[in-house]
N, C-alpha and C positions, 0 to 999 in steps of 0.2 A: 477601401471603398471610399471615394469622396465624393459625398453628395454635391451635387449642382450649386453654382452660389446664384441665387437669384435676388429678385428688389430686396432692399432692407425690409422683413417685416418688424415682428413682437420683440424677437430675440437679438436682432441685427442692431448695427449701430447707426443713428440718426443724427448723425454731424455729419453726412456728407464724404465719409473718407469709407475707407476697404470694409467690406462688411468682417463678421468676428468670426477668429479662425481657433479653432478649437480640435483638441487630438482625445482620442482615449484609447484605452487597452480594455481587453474583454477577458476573464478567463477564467473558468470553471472546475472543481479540482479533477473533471472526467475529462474535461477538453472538449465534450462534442457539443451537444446540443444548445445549452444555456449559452455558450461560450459564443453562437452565432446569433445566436435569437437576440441577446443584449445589446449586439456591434449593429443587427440590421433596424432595431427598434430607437437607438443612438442615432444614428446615422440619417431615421426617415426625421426623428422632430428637430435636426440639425437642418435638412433640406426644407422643411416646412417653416422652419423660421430665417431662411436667407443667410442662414448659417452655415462656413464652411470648416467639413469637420472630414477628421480619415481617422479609423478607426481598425488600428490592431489587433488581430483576434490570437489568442496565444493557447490555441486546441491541441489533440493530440498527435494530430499530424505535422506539428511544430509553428513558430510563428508564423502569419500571414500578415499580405500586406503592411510588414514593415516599417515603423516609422525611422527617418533616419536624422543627422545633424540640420541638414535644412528643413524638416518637418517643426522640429522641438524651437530652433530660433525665430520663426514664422510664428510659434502660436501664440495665445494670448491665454490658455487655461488647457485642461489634460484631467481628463475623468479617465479613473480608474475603475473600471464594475469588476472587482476579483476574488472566488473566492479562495486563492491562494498565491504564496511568495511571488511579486512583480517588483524587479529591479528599478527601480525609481531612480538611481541615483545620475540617470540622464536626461534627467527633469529638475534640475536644481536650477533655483532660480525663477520659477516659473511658477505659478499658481497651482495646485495640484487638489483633486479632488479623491478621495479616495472610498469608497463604498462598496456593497457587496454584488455580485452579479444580477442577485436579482433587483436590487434598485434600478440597474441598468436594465429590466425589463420592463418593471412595473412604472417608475416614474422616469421617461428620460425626460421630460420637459424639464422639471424638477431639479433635474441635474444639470441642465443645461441654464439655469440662471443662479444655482448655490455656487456652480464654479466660479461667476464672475467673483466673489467675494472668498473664495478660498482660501486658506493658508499659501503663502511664498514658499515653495518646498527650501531650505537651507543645505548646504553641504556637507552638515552633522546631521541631516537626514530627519529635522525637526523643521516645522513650520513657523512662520511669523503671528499667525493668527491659531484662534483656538479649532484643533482636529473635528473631522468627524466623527462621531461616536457611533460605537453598534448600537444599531436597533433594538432594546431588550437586556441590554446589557451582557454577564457573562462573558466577555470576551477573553478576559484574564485566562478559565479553564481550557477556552477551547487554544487559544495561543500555545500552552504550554505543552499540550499534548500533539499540537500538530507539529513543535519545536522537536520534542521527541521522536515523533518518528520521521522528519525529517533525516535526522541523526541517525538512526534505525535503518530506513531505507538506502543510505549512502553507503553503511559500514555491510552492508550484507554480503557487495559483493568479494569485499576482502575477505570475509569468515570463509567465504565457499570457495573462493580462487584461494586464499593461504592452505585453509585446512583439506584440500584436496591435492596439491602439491606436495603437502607431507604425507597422505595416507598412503600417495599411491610410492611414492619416494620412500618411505619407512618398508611398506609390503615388498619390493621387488629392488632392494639395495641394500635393507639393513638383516642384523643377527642380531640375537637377543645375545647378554653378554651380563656382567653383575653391574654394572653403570648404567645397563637399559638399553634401548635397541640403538645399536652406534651402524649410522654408517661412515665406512672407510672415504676419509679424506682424498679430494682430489677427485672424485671418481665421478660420473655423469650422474648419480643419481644423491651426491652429497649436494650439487650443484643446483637441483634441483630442491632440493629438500631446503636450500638455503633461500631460494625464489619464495617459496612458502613460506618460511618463520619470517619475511621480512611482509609480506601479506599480513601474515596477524600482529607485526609490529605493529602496523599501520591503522590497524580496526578500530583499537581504542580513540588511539588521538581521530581519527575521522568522524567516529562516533561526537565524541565533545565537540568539534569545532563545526559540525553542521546542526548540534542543536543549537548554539553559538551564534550561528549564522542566521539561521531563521531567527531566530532573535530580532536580531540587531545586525542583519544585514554583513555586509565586506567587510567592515571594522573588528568587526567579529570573531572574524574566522582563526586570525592569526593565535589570539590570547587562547580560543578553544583548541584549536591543533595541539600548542605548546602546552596548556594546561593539561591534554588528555595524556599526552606523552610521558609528563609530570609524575601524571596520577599512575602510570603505568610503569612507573621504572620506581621500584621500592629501595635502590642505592641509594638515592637522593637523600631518603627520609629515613635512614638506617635501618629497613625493613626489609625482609629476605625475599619478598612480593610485593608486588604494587598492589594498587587498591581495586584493578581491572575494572569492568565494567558500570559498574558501580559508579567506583571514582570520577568515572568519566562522565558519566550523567550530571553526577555534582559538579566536576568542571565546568562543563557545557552551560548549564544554567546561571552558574556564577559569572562566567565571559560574559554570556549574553546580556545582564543586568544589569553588572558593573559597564559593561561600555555604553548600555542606554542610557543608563547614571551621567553618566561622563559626556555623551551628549548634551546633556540637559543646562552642563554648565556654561554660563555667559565667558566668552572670552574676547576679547580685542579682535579686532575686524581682519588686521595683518594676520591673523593665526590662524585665523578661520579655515582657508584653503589646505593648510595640511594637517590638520585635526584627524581627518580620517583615514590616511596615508602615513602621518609621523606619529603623531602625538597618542592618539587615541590605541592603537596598537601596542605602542610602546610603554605607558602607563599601563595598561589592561593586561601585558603577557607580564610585567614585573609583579605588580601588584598580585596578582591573581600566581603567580609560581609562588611569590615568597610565600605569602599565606600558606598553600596548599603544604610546603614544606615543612616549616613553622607553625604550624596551625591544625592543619587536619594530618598531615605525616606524622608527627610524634604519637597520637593515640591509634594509628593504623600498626607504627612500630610494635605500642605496648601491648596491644591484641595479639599479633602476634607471636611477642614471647610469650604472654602468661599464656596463652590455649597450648605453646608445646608443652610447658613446664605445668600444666592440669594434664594434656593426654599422656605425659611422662608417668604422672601419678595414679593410672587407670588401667596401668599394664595387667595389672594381678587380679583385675577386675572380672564380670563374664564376659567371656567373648561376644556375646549376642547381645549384649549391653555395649560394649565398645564396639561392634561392629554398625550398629546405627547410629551413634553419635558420629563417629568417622565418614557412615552414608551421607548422613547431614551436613556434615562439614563440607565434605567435597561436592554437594552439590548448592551448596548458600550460594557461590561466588565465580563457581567456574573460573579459578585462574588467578582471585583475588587474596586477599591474605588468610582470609579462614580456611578457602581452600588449600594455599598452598601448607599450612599449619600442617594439616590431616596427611597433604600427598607426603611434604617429606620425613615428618614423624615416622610412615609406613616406610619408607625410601632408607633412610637411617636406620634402622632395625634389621635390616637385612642382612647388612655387613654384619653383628652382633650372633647373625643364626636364626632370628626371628622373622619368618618371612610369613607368620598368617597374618600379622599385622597389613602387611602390603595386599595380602589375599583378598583381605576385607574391603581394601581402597582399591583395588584392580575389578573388584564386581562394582563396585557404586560409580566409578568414573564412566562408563557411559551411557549410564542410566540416563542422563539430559539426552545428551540429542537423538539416541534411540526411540525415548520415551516421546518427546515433542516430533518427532518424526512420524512416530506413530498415528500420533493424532492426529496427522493433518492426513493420512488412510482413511481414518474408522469413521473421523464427520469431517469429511472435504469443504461440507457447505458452512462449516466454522470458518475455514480461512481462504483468504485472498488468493489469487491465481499465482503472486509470487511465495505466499506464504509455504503453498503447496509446492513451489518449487527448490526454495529454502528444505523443507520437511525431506526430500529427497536426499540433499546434500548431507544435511545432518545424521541422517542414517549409514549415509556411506561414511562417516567421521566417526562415527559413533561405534562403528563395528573397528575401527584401528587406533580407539581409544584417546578421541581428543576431543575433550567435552566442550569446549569452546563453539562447536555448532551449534550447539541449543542457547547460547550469546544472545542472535538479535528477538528469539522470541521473548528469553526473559525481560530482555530491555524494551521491549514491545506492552508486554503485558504482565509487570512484574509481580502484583498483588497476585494473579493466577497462576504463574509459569514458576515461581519460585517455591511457595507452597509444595505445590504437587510436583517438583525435582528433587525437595527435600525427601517429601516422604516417598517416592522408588529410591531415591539412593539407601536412607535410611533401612526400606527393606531388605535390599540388595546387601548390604553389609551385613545385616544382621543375619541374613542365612550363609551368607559365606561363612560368616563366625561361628556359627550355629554347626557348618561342616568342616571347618576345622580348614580353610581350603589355603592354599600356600602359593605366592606368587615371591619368585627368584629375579625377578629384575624390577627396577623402578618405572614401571608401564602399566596400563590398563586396558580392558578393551576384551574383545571376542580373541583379538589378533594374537595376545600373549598366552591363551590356551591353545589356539593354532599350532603359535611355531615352537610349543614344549616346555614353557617355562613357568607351568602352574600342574599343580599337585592338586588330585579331585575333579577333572575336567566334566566332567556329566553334572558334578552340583554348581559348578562355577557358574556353568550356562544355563542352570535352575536360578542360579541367584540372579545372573542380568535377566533373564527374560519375564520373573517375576516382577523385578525393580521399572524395568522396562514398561512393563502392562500397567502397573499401579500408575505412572507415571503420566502415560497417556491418558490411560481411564480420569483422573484425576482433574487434568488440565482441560479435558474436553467439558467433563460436568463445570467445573469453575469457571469458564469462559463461558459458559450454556447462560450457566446461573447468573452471570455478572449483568448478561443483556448488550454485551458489545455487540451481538448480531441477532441483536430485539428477535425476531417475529422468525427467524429462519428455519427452526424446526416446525414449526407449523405449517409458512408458506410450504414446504418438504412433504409435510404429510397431504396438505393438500395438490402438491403435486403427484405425489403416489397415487393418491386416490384418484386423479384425474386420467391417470396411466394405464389404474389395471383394468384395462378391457377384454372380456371375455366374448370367447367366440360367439355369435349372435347377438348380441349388445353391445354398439359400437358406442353411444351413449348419445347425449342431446348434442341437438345443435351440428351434426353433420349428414353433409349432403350424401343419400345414396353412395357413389361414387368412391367419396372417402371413407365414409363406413367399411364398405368392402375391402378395402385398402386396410385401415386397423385391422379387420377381422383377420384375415390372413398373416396379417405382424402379428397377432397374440395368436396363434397359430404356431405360425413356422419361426418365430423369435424373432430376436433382433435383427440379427443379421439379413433377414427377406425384406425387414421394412422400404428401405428404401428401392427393392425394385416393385412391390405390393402396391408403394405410391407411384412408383412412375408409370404403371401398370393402367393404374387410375387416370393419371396426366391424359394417355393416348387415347383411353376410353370416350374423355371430353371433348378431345379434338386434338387433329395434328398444326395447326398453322394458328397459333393465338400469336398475338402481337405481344410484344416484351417492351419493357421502359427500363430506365435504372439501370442500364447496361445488361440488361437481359435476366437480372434478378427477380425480378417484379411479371408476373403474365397475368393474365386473363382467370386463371385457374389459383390466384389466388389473393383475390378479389372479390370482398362481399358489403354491397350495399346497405346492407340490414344486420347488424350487428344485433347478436341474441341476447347477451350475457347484461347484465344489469351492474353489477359490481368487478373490482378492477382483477382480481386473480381470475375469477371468469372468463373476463375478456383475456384475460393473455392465457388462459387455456382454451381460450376459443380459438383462437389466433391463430395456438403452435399448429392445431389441430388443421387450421387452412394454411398453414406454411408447408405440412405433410402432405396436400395435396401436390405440390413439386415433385416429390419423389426426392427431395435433397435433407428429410430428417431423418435420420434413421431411430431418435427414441423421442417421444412425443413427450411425455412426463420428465425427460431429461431437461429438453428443452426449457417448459415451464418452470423447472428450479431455480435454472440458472436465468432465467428472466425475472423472477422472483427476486435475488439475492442481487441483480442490479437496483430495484426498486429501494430495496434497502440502503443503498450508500447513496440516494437520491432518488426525487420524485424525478420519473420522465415524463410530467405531463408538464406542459411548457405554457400554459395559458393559451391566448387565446383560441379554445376549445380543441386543444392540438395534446396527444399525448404518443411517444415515441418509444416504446419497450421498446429496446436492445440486448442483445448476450450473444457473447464469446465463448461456444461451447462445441463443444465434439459429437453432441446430438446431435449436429447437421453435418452431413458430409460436403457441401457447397453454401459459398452466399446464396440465400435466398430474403425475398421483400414482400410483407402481405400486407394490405390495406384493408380496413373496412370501418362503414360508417355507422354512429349509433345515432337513431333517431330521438330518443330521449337524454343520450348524454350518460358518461360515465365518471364516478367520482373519482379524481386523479392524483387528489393533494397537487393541481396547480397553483402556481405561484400568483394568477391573479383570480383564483376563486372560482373558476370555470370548468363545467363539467367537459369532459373529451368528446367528440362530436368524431370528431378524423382521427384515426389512429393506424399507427405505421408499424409495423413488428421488424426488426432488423434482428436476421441471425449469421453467424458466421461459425465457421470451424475457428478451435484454438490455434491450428496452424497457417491460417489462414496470411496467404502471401500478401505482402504489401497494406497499406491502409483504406484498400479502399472502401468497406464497410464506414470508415473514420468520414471519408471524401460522399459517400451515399448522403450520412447525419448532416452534413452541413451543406451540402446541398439542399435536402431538405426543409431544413431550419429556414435557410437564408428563403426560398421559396413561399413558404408556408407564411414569412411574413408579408405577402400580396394578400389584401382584403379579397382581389377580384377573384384571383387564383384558388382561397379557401371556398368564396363564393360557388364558383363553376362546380367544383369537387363536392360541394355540397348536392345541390342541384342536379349532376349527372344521374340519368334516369337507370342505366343500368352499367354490368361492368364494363361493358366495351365502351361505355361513353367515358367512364370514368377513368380508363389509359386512355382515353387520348386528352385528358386534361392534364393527368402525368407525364404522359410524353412533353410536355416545357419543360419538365425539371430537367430533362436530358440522358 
């Protein structure tokens, strides 16, 4: 979007030459809302000062409007409103501003004259002049954490694409055997099995080099890749295991610091240009191997020996005392050295005749990702929509014995997720040891009672499903307790309570119409809701006018908003999006609008708030509107209670973006004074679609 350049005004230049050309980027870490409201609020105090500006919005529907090489050589400054990773490094050279999105709601004037005096963005990714600083400070913690799951988010899809190549490639190609389940070389499903172990080669080093990355950007990346691989190959560092996961975190952090470090240093002006391509790279992956080798590998080695040469001494010990230290072990590290200590202590003993050893380590190895699988069942509204899709995979690994899927949660939420995999393995071990239970190959898992090679198979699968429950239960309360998802069992309860309507009490706040509609859902259940609503729809009328691509109608649309407070209003809401006939669970609804609240406010200032959710409560997109005559508190960004308010709901399978396309049309709308004005003012709902029929 480039605004019009008109006479020089405040902001323009007064010598007589081109008025001042100016670029930004918009982007918010959800992609929709903020992400537009910042570029169109940019964009208007750029045209109101004779300024010419175009303005990239980088949503979830992917970049727009585009800046390209002759945008950036043309301009004279580049605000950034983001609040997350924006590749800067095609702004070198240039003045560059960098701030959070919501500055780019709140102040664009503001921004539009700190840019003239901005830092020169540099080639080492450092400025000439002194940075913007967050507002508040704290930047350090939240840096580090978003570094982390950057790294987290990258490596997931390697856990689930490797460790599902092997499970299904181990189950339908291999035989158990006393070396553990082999499959025969050469054959289509060794071929396969080999596509997978090179999947979880890859996980660790991906994991370091994208925390790495968010760091410290491209320079980054290389020193983190090489370091995670480092961390992950225990030859190196005469260790019978790498440091897995773990290590890699430490990698990551280390790339990322040491090359911000390395930035910071003054160098001769000729060198400048491949700092970040030659030097920096190549400094950053030496430095940061040798160490790792030299430095942290020699007491990763020593760990190693002494815990076999302690669990060597612990043979004669109780079972049920050795079998939860060995629970513990193998679940610390999933894959790292304590773990691999414990696996082949049990693995070695076999050959000798001693196979309860392994017994004990064949129940506690899938206690992770069973256990974390679990969890994301029992309280969904704990994790994220990938989290729950992660939690699937991990179940299905977890039953073929490869604890490596319970990886990105530990590495996600490790004070939580480690804790409580210690204690299910620890259980799990200790009742294996407790029943005496005997596993013949060097494997673990549901799979190796399957196909015959464990002795005791009824307690075996008492020991995982105990280790299992504990594990879930455990991780669910610790994540509860920590407050990573603040308010979420409450917002929950108050959505149940908003849900259970009983027959002849439809509750406040709905029209005849819909009342009857609920009545017959808490009736005949879930499954009737959405013909109960549609029932209602033809009740009101056959021919309303539709907006928004026919999401949005007449029926649901309310002038007069009841609800005073903000979970009110979006259970008032769901309750008119059910008059569609396109929700099938009202209180489902309201959760999942709920638990977007939580990862941000969606009231966007000026007197505008947007609840959205991606949920299965609705069978179709559907769009309700309605306005509060006193205004509702929204935690907007510039202090203003919600006056218009938009509910956007979609199914999770919902095709293509265009819920994504709805929010930004919106947004970008909703920043016309006249336009809020009208929508204000419309006397009833049919006035009020046809001031929505502009958005289109």
């Amino acid at each position: 979007m480039t605004s019009p350049a008109g006479p020089p005004a405040t902001g323009g230049r007064d010598d007589g030459r081109q008025p001042l050309r100016l670029l930004a980027v918009t982007a918010c870490p959800t992609g929709i809302a903020h992400t537009y409201m910042a570029a169109e609020k940019l964009a208007q105090a750029a045209a109101s000062r004779g300024i010419e500006m175009k303005v990239e919005t980088q949503g979830s529907i992917g970049a727009e409007n585009i800046l390209d090489d002759n945008d950036v050589r043309r301009a004279d400054g580049v605000i950034v409103a983001a609040d997350k990773d924006v590749d800067l490094s095609r702004f070198v050279g240039k003045r560059v501003l960098t701030v959070g999105v919501a500055e780019g709601i709140h102040h664009p004037e503001q921004l539009i004259e700190r840019v003239r005096s901005a830092p020169v963005l540099r080639a080492d990714g450092a400025g000439d002049g002194p940075a913007a600083s967050a507002p508040g400070g704290g930047r350090e913690r939240g840096a580090v954490y978003k570094a982390l799951m950057n790294g987290v988010s990258y490596m997931i899809p390697f856990v689930v694409v490797g460790g599902l190549l092997i499970a299904v490639s181990l189950a339908l190609g291999g035989h158990a055997t006393a070396k553990g389940y082999v499959i025969p070389e050469g054959t289509f499903w060794a071929h396969v099995n080999a596509v997978g172990g090179i999947g979880f080669q890859l996980m660790i080093p991906v994991l370091s080099g994208y925390i790495a990355y968010a760091i410290a950007d491209r320079p980054a990346l290389v020193p983190g890749l090489i370091g995670g691989w480092i961390a992950n190959t225990g030859a190196l560092y005469d260790s019978e295991a790498g440091a897995g996961f773990i290590g890699a975190i430490v990698t990551g952090f280390l790339a990322g610091y040491l090359v911000l470090w390395i930035k910071k240093l003054r160098v001769p002006r000729f060198v400048q240009p491949i700092m970040p391509i030659i030097v920096i790279p190549i400094v950053a992956t030496t430095a940061l191997g040798l160490f790792f080798i030299y430095v942290i590998g020699k007491p990763i080695s020593w760990v190693f020996a002494h815990l076999t040469s302690w669990l060597g001494g612990m043979t004669g010990t109780s079972a049920v005392l050795l079998g939860a230290i060995l629970g513990l072990m193998i679940a610390f590290d999933m894959g790292g050295p304590v773990n691999k200590t414990a696996f082949l202590f049990g693995a070695g003993l076999i050959a000798s005749g001693n196979q309860t050893v392994m017994g004990m380590c064949a129940a506690a190895i899938p206690v992770m990702p069973l256990g974390q699988g679990l969890a994301t069942l029992v309280r969904r509204r704990l994790y994220t929509e990938q989290e729950r899709e992660t939690g699937l995979a991990a179940l299905f690994m977890g039953c073929f014995g490869i604890s490596e899927g319970a990886i990105p949660f530990a590495a996600a939420r490790p004070a939580q997720v480690i804790p409580a995999n210690m204690l299910g393995g620890a259980v799990a071990g200790a009742v294996a040891g407790l029943a005496g239970v005997k596993d013949a190959v060097p494997h673990g898992g549901p799979i190796v009672a399957v196909l015959g090679a464990v002795s005791g198979v009824p307690v075996f699968f008492v020991a995982v499903a105990v280790g299992t429950v504990v594990t879930a239960l455990t991780t669910v309360t610790l994540v509860d307790v920590s407050g990573r998802r603040g308010r979420t069992e409450d917002a929950g309860a108050g959505a149940r309570g908003a849900g259970a309507v009983v027959p002849g009490q439809a509750g406040p706040e709905l029209s005849p119409v819909a009342a009857a509609a609920v009545e017959a859902t808490a009736v005949q259940g879930p499954v009737a809701r959405s013909t109960a609503a549609g029932a209602a729809a033809q009740t009101a009328g056959e021919d309303v006018p539709e907006v928004l691509s026919g999401h949005l109608t007449e029926l649901t649309v309310r002038v007069a908003l009841g609800a005073a407070e903000k979970e009110a209003a979006i259970r008032e809401m769901a309750e008119l999006l059910a008059r569609s006939g396109r929700v099938a669970d009202v209180a489902g609804l309201v959760a999942a609008a709920l638990r977007r609240e939580e990862q941000g406010t969606t009231g966007l200032g000026e007197e505008i708030a947007i609840p959205h959710a991606k949920t299965d409560a609705v069978t179709a997109p559907v769009v309700g509107f309605a306005r509060s005559a006193e205004g509702v508190e929204w935690g907007s960004l510039d202090g203003t209670k919600a006056r218009l308010i938009f509910m956007i709901a979609v199914p999770e399978a919902a095709a293509g973006d265009e819920h994504l396309r709805i929010l930004a049309l919106l947004s970008r709308r909703l920043m016309d004074t006249g336009f809020r004005e009208r929508l204000l003012a419309a006397p009833d709902e049919r006035a009020v679609l046809d001031v929505l029929a502009e958005v289109g």
